[in-house]
Predicted model as a PDB file, atoms N, CA, C, CB and O in Angstrom, pLDDT in the B-factor column:
MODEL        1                                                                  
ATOM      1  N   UNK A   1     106.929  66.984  62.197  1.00 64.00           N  
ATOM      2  CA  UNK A   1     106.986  66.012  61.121  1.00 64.00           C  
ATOM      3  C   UNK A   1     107.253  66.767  59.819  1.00 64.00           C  
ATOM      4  CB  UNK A   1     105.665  65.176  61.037  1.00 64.00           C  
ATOM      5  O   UNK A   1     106.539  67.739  59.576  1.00 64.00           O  
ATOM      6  N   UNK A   2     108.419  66.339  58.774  1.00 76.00           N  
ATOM      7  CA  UNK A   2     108.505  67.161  57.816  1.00 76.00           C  
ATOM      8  C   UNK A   2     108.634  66.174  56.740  1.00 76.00           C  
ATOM      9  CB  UNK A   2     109.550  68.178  57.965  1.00 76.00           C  
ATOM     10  O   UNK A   2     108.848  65.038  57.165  1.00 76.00           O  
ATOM     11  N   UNK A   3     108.552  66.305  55.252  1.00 82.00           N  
ATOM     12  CA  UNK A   3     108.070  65.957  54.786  1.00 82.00           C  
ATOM     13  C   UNK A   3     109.893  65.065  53.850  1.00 82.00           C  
ATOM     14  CB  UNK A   3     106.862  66.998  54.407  1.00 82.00           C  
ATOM     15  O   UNK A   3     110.784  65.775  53.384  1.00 82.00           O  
ATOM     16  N   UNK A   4     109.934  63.576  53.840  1.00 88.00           N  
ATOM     17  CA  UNK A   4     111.094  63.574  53.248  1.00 88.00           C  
ATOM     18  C   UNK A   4     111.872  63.723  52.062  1.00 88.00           C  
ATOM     19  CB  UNK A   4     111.280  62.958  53.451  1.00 88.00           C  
ATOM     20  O   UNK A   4     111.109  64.421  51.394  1.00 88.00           O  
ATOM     21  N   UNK A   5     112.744  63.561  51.450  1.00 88.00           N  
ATOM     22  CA  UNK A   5     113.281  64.099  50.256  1.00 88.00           C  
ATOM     23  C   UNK A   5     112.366  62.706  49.266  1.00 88.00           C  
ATOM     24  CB  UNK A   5     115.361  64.211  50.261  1.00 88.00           C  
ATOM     25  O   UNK A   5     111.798  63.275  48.333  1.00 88.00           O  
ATOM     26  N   UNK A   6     112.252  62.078  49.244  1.00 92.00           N  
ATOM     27  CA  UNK A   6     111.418  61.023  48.634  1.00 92.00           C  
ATOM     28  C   UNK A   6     110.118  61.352  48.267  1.00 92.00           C  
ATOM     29  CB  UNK A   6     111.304  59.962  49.445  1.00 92.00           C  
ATOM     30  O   UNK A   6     109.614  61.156  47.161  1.00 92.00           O  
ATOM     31  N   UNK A   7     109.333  62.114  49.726  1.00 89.00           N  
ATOM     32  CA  UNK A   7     107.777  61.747  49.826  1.00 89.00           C  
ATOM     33  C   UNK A   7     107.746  63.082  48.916  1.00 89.00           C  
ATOM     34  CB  UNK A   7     106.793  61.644  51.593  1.00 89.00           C  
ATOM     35  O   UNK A   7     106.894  63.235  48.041  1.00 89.00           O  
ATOM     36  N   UNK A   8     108.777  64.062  49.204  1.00 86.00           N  
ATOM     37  CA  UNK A   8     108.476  65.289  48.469  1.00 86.00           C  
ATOM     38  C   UNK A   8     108.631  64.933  46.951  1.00 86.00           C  
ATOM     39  CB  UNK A   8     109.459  66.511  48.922  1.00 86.00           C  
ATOM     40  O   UNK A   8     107.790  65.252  46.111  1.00 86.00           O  
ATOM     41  N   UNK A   9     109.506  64.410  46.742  1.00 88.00           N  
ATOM     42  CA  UNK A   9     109.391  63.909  44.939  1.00 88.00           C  
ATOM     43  C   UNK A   9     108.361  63.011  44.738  1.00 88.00           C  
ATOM     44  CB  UNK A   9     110.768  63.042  44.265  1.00 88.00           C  
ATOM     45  O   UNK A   9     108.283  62.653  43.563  1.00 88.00           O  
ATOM     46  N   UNK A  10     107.406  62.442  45.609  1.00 92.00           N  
ATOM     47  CA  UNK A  10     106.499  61.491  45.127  1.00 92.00           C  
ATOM     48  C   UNK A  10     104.981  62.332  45.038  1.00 92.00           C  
ATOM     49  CB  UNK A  10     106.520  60.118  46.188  1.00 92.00           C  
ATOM     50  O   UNK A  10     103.987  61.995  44.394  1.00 92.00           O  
ATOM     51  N   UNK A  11     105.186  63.646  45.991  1.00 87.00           N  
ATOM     52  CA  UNK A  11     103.873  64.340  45.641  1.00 87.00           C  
ATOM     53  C   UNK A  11     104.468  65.175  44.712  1.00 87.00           C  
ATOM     54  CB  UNK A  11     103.010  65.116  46.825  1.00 87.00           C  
ATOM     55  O   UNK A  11     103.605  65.522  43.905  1.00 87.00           O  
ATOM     56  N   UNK A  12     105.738  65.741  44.410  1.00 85.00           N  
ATOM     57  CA  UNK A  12     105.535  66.584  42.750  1.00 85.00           C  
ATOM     58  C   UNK A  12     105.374  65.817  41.921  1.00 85.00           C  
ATOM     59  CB  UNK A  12     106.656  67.419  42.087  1.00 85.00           C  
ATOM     60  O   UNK A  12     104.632  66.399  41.129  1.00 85.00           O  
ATOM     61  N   UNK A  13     105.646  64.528  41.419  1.00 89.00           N  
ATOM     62  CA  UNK A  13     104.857  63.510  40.438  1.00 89.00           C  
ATOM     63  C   UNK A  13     103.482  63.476  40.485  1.00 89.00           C  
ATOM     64  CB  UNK A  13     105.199  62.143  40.657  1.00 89.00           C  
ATOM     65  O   UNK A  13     102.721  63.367  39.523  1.00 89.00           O  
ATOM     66  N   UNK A  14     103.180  63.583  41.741  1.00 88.00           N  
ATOM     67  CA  UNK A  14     101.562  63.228  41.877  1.00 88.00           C  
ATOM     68  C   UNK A  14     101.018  64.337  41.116  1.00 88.00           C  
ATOM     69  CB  UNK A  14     100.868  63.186  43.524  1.00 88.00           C  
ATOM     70  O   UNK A  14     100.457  64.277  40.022  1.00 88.00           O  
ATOM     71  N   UNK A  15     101.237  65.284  41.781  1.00 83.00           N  
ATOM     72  CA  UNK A  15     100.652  67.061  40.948  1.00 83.00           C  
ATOM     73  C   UNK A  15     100.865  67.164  39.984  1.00 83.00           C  
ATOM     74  CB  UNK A  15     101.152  68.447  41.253  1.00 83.00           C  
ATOM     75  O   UNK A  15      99.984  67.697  39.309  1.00 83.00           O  
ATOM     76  N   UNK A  16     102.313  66.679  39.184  1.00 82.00           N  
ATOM     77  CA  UNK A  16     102.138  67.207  37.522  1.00 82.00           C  
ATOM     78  C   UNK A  16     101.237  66.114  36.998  1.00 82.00           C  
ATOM     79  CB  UNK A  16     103.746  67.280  36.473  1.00 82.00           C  
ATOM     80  O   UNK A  16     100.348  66.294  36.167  1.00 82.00           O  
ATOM     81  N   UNK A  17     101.600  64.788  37.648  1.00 84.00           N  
ATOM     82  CA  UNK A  17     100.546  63.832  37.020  1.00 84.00           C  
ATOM     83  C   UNK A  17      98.662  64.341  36.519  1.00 84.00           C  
ATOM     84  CB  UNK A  17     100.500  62.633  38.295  1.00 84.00           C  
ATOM     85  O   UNK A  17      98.130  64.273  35.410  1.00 84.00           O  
ATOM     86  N   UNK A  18      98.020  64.874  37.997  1.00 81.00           N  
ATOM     87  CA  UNK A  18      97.339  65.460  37.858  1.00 81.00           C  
ATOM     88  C   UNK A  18      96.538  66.854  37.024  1.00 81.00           C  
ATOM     89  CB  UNK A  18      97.558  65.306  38.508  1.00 81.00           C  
ATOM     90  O   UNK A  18      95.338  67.042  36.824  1.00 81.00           O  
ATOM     91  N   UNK A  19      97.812  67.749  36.632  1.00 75.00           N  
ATOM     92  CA  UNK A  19      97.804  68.740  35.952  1.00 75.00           C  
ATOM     93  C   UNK A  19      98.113  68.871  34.830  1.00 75.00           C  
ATOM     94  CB  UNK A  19      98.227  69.361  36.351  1.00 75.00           C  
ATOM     95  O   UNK A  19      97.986  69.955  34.260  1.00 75.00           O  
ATOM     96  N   UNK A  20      98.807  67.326  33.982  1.00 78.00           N  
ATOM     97  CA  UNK A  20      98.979  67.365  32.788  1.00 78.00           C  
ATOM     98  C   UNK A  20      97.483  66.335  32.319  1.00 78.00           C  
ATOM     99  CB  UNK A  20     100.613  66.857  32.433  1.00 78.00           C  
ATOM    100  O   UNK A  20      97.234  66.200  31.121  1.00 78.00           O  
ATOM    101  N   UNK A  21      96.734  65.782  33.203  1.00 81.00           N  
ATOM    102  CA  UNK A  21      95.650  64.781  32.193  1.00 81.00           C  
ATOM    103  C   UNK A  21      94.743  65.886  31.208  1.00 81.00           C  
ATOM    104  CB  UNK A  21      94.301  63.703  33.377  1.00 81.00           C  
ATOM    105  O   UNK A  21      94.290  66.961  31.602  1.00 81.00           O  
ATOM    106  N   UNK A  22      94.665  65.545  30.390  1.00 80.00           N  
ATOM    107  CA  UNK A  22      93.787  66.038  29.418  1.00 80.00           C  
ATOM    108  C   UNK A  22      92.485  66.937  29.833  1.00 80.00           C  
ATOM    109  CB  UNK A  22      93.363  64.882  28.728  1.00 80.00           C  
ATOM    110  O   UNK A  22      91.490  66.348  30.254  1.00 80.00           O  
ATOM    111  N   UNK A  23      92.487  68.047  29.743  1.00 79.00           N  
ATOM    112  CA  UNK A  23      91.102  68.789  30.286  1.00 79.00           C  
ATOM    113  C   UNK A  23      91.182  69.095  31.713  1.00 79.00           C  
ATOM    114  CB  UNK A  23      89.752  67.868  30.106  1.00 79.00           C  
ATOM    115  O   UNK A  23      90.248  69.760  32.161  1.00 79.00           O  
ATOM    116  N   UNK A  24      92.148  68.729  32.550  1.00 75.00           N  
ATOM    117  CA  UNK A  24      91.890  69.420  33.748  1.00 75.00           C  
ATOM    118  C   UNK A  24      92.546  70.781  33.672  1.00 75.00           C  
ATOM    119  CB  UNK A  24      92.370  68.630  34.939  1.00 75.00           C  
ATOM    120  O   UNK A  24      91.698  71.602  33.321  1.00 75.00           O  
ATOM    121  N   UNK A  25      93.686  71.315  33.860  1.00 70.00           N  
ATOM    122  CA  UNK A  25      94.406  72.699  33.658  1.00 70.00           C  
ATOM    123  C   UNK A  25      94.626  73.170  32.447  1.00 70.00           C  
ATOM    124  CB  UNK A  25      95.617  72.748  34.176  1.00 70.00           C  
ATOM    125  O   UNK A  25      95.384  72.605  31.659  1.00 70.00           O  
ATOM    126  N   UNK A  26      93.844  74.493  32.119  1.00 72.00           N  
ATOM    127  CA  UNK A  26      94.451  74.996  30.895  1.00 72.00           C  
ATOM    128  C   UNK A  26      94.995  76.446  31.145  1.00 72.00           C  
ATOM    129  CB  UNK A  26      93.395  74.973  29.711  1.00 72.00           C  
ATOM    130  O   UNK A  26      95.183  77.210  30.198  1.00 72.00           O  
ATOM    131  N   UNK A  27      95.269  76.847  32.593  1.00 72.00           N  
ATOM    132  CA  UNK A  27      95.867  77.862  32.487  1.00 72.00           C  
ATOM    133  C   UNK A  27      95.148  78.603  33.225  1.00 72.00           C  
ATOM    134  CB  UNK A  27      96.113  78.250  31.344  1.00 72.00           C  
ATOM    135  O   UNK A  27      94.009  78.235  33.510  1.00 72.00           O  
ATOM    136  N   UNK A  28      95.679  79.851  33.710  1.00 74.00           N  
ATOM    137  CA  UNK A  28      94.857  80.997  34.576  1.00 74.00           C  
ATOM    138  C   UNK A  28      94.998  80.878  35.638  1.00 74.00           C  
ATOM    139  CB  UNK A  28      93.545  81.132  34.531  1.00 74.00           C  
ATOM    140  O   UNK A  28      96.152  80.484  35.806  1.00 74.00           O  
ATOM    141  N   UNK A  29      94.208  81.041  37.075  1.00 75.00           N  
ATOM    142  CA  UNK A  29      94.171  80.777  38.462  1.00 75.00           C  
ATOM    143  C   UNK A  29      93.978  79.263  38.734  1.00 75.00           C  
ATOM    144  CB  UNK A  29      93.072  81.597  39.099  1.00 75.00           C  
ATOM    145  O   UNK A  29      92.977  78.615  38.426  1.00 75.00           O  
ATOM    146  N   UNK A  30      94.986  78.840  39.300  1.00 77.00           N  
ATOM    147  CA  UNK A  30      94.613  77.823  39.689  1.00 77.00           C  
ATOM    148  C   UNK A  30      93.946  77.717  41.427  1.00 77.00           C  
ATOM    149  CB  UNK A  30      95.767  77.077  39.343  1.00 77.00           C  
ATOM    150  O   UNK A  30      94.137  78.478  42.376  1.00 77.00           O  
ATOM    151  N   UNK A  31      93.318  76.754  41.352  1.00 83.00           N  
ATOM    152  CA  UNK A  31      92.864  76.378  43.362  1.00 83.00           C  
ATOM    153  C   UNK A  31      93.237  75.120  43.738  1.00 83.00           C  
ATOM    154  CB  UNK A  31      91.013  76.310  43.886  1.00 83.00           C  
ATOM    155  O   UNK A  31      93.039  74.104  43.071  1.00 83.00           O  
ATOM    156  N   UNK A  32      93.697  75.168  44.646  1.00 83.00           N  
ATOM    157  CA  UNK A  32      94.172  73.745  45.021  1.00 83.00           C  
ATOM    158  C   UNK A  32      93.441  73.509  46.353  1.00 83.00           C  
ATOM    159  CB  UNK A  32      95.891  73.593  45.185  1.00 83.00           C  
ATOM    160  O   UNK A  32      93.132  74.572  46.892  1.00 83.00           O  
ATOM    161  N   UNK A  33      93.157  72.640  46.887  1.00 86.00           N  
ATOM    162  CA  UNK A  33      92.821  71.794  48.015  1.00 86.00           C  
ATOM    163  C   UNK A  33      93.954  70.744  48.568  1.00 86.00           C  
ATOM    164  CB  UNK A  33      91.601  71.028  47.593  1.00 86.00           C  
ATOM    165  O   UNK A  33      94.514  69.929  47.835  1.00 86.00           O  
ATOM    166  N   UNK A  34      94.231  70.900  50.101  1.00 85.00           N  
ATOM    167  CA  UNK A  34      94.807  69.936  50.602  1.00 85.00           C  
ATOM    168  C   UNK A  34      94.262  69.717  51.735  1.00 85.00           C  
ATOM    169  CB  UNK A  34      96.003  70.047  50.653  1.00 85.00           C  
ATOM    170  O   UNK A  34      94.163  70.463  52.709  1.00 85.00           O  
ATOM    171  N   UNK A  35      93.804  68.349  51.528  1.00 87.00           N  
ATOM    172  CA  UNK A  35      93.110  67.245  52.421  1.00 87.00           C  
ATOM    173  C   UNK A  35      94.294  66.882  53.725  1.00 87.00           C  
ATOM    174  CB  UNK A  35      92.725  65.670  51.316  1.00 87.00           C  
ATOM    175  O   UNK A  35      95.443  66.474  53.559  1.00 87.00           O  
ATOM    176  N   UNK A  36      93.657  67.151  54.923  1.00 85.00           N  
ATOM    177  CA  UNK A  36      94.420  66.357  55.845  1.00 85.00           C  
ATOM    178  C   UNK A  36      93.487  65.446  56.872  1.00 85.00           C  
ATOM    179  CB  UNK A  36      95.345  67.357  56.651  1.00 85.00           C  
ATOM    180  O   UNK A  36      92.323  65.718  57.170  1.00 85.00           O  
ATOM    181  N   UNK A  37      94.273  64.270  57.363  1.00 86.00           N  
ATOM    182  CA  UNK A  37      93.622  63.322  58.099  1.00 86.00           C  
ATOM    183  C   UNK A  37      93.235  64.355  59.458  1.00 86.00           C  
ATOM    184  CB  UNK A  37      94.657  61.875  58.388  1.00 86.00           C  
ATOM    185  O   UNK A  37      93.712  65.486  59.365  1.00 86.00           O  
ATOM    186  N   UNK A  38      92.604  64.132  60.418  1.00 86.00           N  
ATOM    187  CA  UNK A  38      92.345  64.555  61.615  1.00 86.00           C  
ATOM    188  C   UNK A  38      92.782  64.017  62.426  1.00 86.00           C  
ATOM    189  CB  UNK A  38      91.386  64.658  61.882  1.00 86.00           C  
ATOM    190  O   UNK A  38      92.460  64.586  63.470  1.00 86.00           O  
ATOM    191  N   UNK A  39      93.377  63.187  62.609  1.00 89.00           N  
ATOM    192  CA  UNK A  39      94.373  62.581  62.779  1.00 89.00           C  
ATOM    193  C   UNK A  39      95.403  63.044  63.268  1.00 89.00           C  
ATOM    194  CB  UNK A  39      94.601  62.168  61.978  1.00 89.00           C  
ATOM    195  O   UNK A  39      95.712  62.573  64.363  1.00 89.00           O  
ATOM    196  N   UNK A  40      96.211  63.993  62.740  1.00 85.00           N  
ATOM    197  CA  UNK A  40      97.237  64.831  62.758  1.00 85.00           C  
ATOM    198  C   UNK A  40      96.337  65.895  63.758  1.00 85.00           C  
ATOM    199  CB  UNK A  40      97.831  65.339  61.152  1.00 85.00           C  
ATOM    200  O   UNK A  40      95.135  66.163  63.763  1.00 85.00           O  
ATOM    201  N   UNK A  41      97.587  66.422  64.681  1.00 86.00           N  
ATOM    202  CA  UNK A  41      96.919  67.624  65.577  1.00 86.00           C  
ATOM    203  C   UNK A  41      96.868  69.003  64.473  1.00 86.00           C  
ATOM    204  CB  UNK A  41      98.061  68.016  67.182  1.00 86.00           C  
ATOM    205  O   UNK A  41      97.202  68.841  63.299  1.00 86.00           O  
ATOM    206  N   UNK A  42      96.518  70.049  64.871  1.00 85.00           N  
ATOM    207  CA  UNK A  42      96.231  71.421  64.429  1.00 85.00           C  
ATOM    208  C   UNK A  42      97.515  71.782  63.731  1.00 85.00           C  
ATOM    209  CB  UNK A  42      95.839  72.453  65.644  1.00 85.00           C  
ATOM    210  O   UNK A  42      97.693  71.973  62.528  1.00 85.00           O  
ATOM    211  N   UNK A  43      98.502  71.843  64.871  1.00 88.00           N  
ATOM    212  CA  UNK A  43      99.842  72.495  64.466  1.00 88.00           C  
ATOM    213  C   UNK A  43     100.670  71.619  63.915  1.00 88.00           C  
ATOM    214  CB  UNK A  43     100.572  73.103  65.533  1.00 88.00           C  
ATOM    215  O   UNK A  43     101.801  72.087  63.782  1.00 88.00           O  
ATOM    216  N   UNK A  44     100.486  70.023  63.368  1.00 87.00           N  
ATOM    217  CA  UNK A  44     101.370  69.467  62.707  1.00 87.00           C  
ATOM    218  C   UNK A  44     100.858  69.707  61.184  1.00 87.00           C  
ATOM    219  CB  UNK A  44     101.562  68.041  63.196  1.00 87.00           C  
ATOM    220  O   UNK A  44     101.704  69.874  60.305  1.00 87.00           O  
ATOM    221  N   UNK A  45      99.249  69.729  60.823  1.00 86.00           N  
ATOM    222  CA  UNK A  45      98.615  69.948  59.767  1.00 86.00           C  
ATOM    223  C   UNK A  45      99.199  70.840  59.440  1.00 86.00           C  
ATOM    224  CB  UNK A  45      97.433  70.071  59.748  1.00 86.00           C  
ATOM    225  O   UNK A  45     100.044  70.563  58.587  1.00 86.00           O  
ATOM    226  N   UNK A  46      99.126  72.484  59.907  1.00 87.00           N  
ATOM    227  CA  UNK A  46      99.275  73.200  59.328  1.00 87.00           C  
ATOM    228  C   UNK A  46     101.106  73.343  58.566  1.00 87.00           C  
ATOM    229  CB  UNK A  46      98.638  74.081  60.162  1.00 87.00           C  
ATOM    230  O   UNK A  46     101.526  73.650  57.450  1.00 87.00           O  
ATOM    231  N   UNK A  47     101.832  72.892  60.002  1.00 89.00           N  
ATOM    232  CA  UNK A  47     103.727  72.536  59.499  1.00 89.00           C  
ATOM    233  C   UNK A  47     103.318  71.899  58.298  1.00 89.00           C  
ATOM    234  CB  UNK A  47     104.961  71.231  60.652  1.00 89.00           C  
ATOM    235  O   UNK A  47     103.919  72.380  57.337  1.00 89.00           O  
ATOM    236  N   UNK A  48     102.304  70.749  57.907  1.00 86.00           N  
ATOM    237  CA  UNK A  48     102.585  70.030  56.519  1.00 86.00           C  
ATOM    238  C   UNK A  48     102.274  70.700  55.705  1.00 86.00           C  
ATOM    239  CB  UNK A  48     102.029  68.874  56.191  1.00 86.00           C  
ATOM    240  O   UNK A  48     103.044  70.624  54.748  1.00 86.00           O  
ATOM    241  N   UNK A  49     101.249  71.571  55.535  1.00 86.00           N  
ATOM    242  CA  UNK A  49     100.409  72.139  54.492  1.00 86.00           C  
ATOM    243  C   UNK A  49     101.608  73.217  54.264  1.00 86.00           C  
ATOM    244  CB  UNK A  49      98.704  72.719  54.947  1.00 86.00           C  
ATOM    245  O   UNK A  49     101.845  73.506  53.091  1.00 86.00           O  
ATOM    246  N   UNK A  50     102.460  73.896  55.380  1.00 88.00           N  
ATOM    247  CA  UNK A  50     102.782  75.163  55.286  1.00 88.00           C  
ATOM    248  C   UNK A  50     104.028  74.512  53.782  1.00 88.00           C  
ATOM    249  CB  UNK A  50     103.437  76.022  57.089  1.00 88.00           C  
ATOM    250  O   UNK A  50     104.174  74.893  52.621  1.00 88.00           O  
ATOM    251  N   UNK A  51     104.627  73.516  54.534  1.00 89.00           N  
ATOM    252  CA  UNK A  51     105.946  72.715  53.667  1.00 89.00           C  
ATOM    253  C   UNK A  51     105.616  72.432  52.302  1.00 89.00           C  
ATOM    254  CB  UNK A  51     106.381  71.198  54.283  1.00 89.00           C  
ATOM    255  O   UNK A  51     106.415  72.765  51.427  1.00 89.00           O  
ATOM    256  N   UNK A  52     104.354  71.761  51.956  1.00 86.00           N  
ATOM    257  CA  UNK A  52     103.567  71.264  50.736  1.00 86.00           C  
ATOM    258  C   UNK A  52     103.209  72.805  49.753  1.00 86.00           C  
ATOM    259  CB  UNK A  52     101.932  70.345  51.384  1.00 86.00           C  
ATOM    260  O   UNK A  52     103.025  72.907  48.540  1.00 86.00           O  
ATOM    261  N   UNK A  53     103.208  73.618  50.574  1.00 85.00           N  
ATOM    262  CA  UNK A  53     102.851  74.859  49.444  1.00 85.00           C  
ATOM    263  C   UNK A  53     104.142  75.397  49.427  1.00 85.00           C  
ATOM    264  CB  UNK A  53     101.608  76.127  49.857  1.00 85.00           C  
ATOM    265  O   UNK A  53     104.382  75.583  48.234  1.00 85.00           O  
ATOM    266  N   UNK A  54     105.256  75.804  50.197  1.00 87.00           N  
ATOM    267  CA  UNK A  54     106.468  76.069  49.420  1.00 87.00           C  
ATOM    268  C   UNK A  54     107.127  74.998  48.415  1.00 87.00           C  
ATOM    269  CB  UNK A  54     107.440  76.386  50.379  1.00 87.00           C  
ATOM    270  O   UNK A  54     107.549  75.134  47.266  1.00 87.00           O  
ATOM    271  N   UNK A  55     107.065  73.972  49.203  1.00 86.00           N  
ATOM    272  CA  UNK A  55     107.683  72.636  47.939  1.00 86.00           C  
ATOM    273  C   UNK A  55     107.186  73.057  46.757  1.00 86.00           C  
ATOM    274  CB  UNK A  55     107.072  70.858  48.096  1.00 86.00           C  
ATOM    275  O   UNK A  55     107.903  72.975  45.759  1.00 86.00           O  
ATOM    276  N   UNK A  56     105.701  73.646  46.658  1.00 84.00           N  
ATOM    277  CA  UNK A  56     104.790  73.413  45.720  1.00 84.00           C  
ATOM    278  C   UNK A  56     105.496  74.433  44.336  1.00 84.00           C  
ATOM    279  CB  UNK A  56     103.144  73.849  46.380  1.00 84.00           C  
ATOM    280  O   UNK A  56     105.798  74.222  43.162  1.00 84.00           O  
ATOM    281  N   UNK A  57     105.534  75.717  45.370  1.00 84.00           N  
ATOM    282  CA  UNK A  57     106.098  77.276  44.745  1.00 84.00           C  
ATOM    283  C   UNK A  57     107.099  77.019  43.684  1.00 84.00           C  
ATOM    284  CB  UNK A  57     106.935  78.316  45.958  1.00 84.00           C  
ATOM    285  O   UNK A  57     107.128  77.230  42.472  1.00 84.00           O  
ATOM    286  N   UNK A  58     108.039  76.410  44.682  1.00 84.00           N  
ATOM    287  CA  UNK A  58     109.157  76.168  44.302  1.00 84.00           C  
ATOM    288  C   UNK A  58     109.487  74.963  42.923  1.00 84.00           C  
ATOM    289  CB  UNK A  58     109.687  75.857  45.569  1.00 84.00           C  
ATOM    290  O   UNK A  58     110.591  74.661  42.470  1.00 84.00           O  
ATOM    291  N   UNK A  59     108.096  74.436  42.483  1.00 80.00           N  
ATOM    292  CA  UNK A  59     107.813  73.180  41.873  1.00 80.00           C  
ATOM    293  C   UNK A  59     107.674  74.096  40.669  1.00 80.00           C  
ATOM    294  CB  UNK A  59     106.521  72.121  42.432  1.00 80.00           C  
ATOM    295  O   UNK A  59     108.304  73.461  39.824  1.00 80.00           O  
ATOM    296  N   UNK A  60     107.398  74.790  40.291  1.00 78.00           N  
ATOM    297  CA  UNK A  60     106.184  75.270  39.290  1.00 78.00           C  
ATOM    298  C   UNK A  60     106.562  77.226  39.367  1.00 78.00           C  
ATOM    299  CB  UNK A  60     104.128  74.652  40.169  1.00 78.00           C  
ATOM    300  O   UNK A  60     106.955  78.047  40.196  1.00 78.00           O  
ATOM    301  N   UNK A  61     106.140  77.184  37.964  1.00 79.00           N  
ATOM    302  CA  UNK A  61     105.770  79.343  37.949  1.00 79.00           C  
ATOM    303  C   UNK A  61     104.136  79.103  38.057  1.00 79.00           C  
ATOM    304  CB  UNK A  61     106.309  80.661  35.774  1.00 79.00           C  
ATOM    305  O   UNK A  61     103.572  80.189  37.917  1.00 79.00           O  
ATOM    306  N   UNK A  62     102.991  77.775  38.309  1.00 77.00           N  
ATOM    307  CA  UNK A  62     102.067  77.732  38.254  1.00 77.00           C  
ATOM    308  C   UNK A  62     101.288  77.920  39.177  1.00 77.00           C  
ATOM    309  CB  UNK A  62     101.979  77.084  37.843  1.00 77.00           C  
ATOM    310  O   UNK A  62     100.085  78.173  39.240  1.00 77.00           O  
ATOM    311  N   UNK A  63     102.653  77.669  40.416  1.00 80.00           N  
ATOM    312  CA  UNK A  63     102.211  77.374  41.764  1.00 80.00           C  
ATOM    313  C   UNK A  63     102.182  79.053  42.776  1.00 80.00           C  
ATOM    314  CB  UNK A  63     103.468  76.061  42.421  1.00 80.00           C  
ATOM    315  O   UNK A  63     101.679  79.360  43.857  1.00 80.00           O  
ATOM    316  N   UNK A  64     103.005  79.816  41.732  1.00 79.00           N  
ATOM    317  CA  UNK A  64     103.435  81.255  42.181  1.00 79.00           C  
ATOM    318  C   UNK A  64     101.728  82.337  42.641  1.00 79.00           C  
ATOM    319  CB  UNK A  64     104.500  82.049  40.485  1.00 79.00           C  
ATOM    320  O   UNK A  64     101.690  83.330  43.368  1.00 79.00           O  
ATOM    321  N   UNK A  65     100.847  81.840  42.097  1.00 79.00           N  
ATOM    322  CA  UNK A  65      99.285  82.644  42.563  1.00 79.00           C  
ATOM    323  C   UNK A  65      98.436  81.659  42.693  1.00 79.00           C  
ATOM    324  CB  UNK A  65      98.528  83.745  41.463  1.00 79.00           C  
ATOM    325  O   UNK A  65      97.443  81.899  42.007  1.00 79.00           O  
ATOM    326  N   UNK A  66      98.335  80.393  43.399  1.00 80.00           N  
ATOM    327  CA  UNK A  66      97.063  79.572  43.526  1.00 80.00           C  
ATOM    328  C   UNK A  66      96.871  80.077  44.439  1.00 80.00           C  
ATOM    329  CB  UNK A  66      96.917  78.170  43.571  1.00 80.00           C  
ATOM    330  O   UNK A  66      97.708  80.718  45.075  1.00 80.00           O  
ATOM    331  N   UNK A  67      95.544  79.889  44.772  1.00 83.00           N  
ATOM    332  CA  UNK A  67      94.580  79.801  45.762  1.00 83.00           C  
ATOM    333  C   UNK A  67      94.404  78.300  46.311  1.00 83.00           C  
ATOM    334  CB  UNK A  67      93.291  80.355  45.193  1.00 83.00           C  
ATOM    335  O   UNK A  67      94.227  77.277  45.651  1.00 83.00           O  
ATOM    336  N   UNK A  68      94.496  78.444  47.618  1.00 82.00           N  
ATOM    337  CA  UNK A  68      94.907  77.480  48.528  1.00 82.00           C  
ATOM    338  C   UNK A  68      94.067  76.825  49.384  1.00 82.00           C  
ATOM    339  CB  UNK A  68      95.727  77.937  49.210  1.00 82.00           C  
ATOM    340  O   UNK A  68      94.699  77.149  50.389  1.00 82.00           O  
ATOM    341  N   UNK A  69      93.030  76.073  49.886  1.00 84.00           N  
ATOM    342  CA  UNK A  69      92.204  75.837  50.381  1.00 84.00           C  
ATOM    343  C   UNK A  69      92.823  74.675  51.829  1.00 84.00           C  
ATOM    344  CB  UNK A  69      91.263  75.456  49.235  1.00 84.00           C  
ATOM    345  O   UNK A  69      93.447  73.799  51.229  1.00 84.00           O  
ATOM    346  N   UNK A  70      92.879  74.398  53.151  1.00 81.00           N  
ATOM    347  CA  UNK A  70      92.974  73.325  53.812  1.00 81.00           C  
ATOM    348  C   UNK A  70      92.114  73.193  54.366  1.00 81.00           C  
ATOM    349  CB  UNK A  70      93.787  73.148  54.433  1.00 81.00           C  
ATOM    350  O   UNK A  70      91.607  73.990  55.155  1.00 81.00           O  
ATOM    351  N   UNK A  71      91.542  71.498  53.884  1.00 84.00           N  
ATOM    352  CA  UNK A  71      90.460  70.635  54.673  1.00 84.00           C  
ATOM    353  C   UNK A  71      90.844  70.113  55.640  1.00 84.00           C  
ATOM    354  CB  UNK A  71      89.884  69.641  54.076  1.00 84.00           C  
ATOM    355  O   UNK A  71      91.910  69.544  55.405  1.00 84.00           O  
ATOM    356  N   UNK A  72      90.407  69.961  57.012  1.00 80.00           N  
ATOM    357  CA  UNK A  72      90.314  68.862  57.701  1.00 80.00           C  
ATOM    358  C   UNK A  72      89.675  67.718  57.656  1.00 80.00           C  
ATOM    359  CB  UNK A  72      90.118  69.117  58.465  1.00 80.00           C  
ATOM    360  O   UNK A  72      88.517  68.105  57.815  1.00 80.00           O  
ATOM    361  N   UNK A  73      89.635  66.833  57.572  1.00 82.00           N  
ATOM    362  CA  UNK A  73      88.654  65.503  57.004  1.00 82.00           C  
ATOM    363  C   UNK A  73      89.220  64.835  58.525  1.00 82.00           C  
ATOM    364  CB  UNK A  73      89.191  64.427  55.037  1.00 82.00           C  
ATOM    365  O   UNK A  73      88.873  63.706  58.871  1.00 82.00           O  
TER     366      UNK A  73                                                      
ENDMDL                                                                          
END                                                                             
């Protein structure tokens, strides 16, 4: 399952949305968390997460040293 040219422009909106509100990012290391359903087997989670952090890289010079966290929920 990969992620489409749409859904991928609808989560980089989501993230700058998130990273421009007032008081959350002012710079330095960032950490990110990505939540996945359980739902999804082992090895499709990780194909998404792997896709969602290059999209991410490639989004941003912000995205170039986060620290990366994946939940299973």
């Amino acid at each position: 399952m990969a992620l489409t040219a749409v859904r991928n422009l609808q989560l980089h909106n989501q993230i700058e949305r998130v990273l421009h509100v007032p008081g959350n990012y002012r710079g330095g290391i960032l950490e990110m968390a990505i939540v996945v359903d359980r739902a999804y087997d082992r090895e499709t989670a990780r194909m998404l997460c792997a896709e969602i952090i290059t999209n991410c890289k490639k989004q941003s010079e912000v995205f170039r040293n986060v620290r990366r966290n994946m939940v299973l929920w």
